[in-house]
C-alpha positions in Angstrom: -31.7 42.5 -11.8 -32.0 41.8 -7.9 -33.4 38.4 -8.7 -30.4 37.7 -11.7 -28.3 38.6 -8.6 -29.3 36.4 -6.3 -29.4 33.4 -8.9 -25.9 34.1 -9.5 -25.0 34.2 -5.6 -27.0 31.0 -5.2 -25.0 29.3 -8.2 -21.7 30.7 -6.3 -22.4 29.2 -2.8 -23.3 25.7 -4.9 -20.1 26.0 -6.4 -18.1 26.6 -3.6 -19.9 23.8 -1.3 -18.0 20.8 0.5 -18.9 17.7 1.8 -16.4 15.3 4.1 -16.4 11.5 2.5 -16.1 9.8 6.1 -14.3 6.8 6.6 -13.4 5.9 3.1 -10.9 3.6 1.5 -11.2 1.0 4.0 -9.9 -2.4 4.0 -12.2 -5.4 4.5 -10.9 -6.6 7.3 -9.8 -3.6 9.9 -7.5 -3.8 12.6 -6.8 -2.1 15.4 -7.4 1.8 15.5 -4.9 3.8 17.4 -2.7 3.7 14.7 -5.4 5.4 12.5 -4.6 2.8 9.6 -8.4 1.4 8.7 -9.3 4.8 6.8 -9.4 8.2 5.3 -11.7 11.2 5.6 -11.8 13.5 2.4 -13.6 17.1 2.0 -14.2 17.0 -1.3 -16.1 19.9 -3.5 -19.8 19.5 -3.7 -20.9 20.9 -7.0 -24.8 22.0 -8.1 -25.7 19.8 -11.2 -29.1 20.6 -11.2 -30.2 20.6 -15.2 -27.7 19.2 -16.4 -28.5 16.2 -18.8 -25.7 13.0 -17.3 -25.4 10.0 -19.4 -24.6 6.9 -16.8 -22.9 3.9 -17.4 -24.8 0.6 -17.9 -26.5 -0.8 -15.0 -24.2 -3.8 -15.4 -21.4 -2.1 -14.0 -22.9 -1.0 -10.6 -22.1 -4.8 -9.2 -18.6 -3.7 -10.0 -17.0 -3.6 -6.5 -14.6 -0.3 -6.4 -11.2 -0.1 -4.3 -12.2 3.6 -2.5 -16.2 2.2 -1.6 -19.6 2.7 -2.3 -19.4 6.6 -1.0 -16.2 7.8 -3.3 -18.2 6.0 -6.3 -21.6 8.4 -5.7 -19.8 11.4 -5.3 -17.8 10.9 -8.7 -21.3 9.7 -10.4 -22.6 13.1 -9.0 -19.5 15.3 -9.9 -18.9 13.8 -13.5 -20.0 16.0 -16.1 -20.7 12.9 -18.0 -19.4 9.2 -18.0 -17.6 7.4 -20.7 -18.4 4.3 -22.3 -16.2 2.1 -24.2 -16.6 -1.8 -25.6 -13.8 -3.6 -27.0 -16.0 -6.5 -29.4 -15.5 -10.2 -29.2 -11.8 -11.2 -29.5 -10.2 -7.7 -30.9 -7.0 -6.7 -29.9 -7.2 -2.7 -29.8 -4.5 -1.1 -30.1 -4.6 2.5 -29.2 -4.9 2.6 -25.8 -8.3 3.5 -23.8 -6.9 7.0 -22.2 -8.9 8.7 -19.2 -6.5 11.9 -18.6 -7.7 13.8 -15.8 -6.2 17.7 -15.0 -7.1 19.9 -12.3 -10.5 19.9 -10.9 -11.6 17.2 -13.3 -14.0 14.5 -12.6 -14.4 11.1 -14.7 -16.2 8.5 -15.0 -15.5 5.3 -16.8 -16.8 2.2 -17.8 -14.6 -0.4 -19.9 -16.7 -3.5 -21.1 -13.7 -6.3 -22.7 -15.6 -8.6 -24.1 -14.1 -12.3 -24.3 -11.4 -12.9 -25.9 -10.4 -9.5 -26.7 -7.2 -7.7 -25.5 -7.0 -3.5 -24.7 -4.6 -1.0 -23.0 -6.0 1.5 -20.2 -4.2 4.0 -19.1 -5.4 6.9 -16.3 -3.1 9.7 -16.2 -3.5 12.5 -13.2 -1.9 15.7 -12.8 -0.7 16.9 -16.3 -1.9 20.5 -17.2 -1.9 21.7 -13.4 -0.6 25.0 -12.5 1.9 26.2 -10.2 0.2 26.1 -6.6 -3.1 25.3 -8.1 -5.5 23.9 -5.4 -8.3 21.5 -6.2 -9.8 18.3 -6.4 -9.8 15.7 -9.4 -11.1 12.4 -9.2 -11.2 9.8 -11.6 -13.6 6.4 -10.9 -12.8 3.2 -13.4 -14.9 0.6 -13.4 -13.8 -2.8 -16.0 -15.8 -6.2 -16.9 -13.3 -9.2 -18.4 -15.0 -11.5 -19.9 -13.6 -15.0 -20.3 -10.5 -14.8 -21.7 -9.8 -11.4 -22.0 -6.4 -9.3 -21.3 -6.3 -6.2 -19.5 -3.5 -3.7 -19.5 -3.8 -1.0 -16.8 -1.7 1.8 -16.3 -2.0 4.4 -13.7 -0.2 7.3 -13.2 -0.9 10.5 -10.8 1.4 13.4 -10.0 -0.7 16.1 -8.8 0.3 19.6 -7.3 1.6 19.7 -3.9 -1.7 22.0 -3.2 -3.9 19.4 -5.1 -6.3 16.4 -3.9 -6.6 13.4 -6.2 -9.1 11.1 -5.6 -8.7 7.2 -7.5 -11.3 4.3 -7.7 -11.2 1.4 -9.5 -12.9 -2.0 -9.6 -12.4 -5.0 -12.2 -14.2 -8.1 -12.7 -12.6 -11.2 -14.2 -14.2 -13.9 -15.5 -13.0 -17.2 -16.9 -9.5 -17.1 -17.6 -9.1 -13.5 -17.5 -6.1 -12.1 -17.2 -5.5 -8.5 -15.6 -1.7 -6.6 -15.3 -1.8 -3.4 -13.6 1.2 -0.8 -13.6 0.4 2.2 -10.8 3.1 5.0 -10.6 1.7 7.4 -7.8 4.6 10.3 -7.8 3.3 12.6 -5.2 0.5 15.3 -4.3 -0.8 17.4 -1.1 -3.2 14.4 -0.8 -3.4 11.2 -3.2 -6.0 8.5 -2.1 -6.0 5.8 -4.4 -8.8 2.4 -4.4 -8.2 -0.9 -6.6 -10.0 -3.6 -6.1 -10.3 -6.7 -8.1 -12.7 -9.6 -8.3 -11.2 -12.5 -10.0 -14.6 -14.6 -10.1 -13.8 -17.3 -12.8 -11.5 -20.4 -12.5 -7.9 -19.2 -13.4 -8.3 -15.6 -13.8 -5.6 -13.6 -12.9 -4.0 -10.5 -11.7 -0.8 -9.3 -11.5 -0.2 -5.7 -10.0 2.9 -3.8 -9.6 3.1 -0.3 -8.1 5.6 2.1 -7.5 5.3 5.6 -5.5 7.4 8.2 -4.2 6.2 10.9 -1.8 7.8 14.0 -0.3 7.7 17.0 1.8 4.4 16.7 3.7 2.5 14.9 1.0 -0.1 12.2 1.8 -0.6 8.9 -0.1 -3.3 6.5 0.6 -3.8 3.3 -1.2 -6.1 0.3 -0.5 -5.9 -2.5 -2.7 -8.3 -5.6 -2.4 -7.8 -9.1 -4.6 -11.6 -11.4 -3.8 -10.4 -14.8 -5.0 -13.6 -16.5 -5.6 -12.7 -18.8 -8.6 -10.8 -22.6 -8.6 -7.0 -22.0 -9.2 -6.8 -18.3 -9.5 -3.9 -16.2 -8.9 -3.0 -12.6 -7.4 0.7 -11.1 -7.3 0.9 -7.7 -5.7 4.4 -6.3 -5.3 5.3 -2.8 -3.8 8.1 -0.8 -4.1 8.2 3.0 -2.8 10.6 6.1 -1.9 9.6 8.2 1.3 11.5 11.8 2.2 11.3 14.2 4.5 8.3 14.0 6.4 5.9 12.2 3.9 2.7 10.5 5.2 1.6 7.0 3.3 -0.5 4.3 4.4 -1.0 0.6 2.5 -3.6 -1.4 3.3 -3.6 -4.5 0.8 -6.5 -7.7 1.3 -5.8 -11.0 -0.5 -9.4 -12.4 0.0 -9.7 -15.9 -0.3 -13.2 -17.3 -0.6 -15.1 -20.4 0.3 -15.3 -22.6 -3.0 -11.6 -20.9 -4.2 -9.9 -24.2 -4.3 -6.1 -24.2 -5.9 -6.2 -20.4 -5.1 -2.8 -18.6 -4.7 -1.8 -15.0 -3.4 1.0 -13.2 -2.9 2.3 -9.4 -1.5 5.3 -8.4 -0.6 6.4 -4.6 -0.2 9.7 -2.9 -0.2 9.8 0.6 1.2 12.7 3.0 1.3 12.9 5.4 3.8 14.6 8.8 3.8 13.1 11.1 6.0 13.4 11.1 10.0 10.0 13.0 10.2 8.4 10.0 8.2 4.8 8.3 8.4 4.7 4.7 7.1 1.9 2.9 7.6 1.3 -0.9 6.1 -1.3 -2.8 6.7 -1.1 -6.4 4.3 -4.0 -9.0 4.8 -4.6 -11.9 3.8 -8.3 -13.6 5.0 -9.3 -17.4 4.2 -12.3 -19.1 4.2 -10.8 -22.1 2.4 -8.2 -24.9 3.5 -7.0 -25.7 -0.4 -5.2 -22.3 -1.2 -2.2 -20.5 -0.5 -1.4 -16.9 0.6 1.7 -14.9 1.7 2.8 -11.4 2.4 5.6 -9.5 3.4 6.6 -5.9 4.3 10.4 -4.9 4.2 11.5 -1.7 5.6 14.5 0.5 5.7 17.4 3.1 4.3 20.6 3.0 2.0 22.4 1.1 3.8 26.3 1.9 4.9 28.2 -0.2 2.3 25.5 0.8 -0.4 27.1 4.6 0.8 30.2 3.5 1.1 30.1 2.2 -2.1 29.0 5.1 -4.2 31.0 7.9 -1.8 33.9 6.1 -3.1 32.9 7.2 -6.4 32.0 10.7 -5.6 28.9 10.9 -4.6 27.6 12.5 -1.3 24.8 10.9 0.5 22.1 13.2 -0.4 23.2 12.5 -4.0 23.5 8.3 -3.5 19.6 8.7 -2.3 18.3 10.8 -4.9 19.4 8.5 -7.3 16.8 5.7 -6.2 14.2 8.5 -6.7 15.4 9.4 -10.1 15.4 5.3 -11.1 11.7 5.4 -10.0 11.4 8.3 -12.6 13.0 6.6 -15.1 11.0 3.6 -14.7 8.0 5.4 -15.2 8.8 6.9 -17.9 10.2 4.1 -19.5 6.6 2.2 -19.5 4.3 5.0 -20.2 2.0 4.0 -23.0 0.8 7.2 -24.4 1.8 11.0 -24.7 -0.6 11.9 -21.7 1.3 9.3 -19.2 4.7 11.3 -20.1 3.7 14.2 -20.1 2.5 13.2 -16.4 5.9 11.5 -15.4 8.0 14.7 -16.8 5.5 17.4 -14.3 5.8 15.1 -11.1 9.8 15.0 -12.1 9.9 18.8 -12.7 8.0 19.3 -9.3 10.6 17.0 -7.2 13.3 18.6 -9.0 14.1 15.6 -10.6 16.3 15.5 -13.9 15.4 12.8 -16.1 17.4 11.7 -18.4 15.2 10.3 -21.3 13.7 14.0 -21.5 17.2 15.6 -21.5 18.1 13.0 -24.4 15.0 14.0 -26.6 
């Protein structure tokens, strides 16, 4: 019984085990430090798999560059109770969606082969499930291969508890005329940390990512989002468009890589941020490295508040200021409920809202 004991104390203290993920998240390029913008540390849960029996993906998908790093990718491979495997043949269009829901303390592990030609939805969806002050860690690492001439449709979307961690890597490789749309809705969490990165490696493979967030109270969102350009004529398009309150913490650190031998290469990023808080923390960091002459980048950061006629305007009509600024956080609401592709998307969209005490009105209406 002593020794029974002592097993189960053992399996206890394995359970309950951290580790700190230094330094992850990091852009290629880094700049100056004071500002603290290059990084993130993580404690993250170290959990005792010892016997278990963990399928892996195929080797293939361990060249797969991830946004969060090499680190962040071997603690998910070592956390996942198993990965997932999925192959879309030869030029099929699939359409039910590839969906990788992830709820409180759950770890996954992905691997999406498109094979050319074909066409598929993925969708990751964060935070549904959770209860009320429920702390934790979930983490959730994607890793896609396009083959020539494929279309990918991701969709991510993550509102975890304001006591919850959530943890987000994913990494894409585009061949030949590949083309890749990615929607990100990040609506809040105690700590969000989300990696994309994107090699578009064949001559005119694309990308074109869109990503909304909105963070609150003392929440912390971190993204870093890398484009490589390595193919003739390809094409990146990153737009960003966020809501920050009270005395929210994000950083953006967004690369546009364009490599030797890229010639006819394009890039774009632009962000918009809206700021309501006085206590704020907004940190953008957008890059853009060459190692070609024939290519093109840009990038652009705008930031600011409602402005005074945008009040005037809508006090004339009623509406208090408090009530004129909520109403860009409900329209990012909206918007992301709007575009959710499955059940498990909504259902993450209508907790995030419920949790900012937003009202939406496509729930009220059903």
């Amino acid at each position: 019984m002593a020794e029974k004991n002592g097993a189960l104390a053992a399996d206890a203290a394995g359970a309950a085990s951290e580790i700190t993920l230094e330094r992850v998240n990091v852009a290629p390029a880094q700049t100056w430090n004071r500002l603290r913008t290059n990084d993130i540390t993580l404690t993250v849960p170290a959990r005792s798999r010892k016997g278990d029996v963990y399928f892996s993906l195929p080797r293939l998908f361990e060249g797969v560059e991830c946004g969060m790093g090499r680190e962040v990718s071997d603690w998910v491979e070592s956390q996942a109770a198993d990965a997932r495997y999925v192959e879309v043949p030869r030029g099929e269009r699939r359409e039910e969606p590839i969906v990788v829901a992830v709820g409180a303390g759950d770890v996954a592990d992905t691997g999406v082969m498109v094979r050319a030609g074909a066409e598929v939805t993925i969708v990751v969806a964060a935070g549904a499930g959770e209860k009320d002050g429920e702390a934790g860690t979930s983490a959730s690492l994607l890793r896609i291969i396009a083959e020539a001439g494929a279309r990918v449709h991701l969709h991510e979307y993550a509102a975890v508890g304001a006591a919850q961690q959530h943890l987000e890597s994913v990494g894409i490789s585009a061949a030949r005329d590949a083309r890749v749309d990615v929607h990100q809705y990040l609506l809040g969490g105690g700590t969000v940390a989300l990696g994309f990165a994107c090699d578009l490696a064949g001559e005119r493979a694309r990308v074109d990512l869109g990503c909304r967030y909105h963070a609150a109270g003392t929440e912390v969102l971190d993204i870093n989002e890398v484009v490589r350009q390595r193919g003739r004529k390809t094409r990146s398009e990153l737009s960003y468009n966020g809501v920050l309150e009270d005395a929210a913490h994000k950083g953006l650190r967004t690369t546009i890589d364009l490599i030797h031998g890229a010639k006819g290469a394009q890039g774009n990023e632009a962000e918009t941020v809206l700021v309501l808080g006085d206590d704020v923390v907004n940190k953008t960091l957008p890059t853009i490295l060459c190692d070609e002459d024939d290519v093109a980048g840009n990038h652009g950061a705008t930031i600011g508040s409602v402005s005074p006629e945008q009040l005037a305007y809508l006090a004339d009509r009623g509406l208090s200021r408090e009530d004129a600024e909520q109403l860009f956080v409900r329209a990012l609401y909206e918007d992301a409920l709007m575009h959710a592709p499955c059940d498990e998307a909504c259902a993450v969209v209508e907790a995030g809202a419920v949790q900012k005490g937003q009202a939406l009105l496509h729930t009220e209406e059903a």
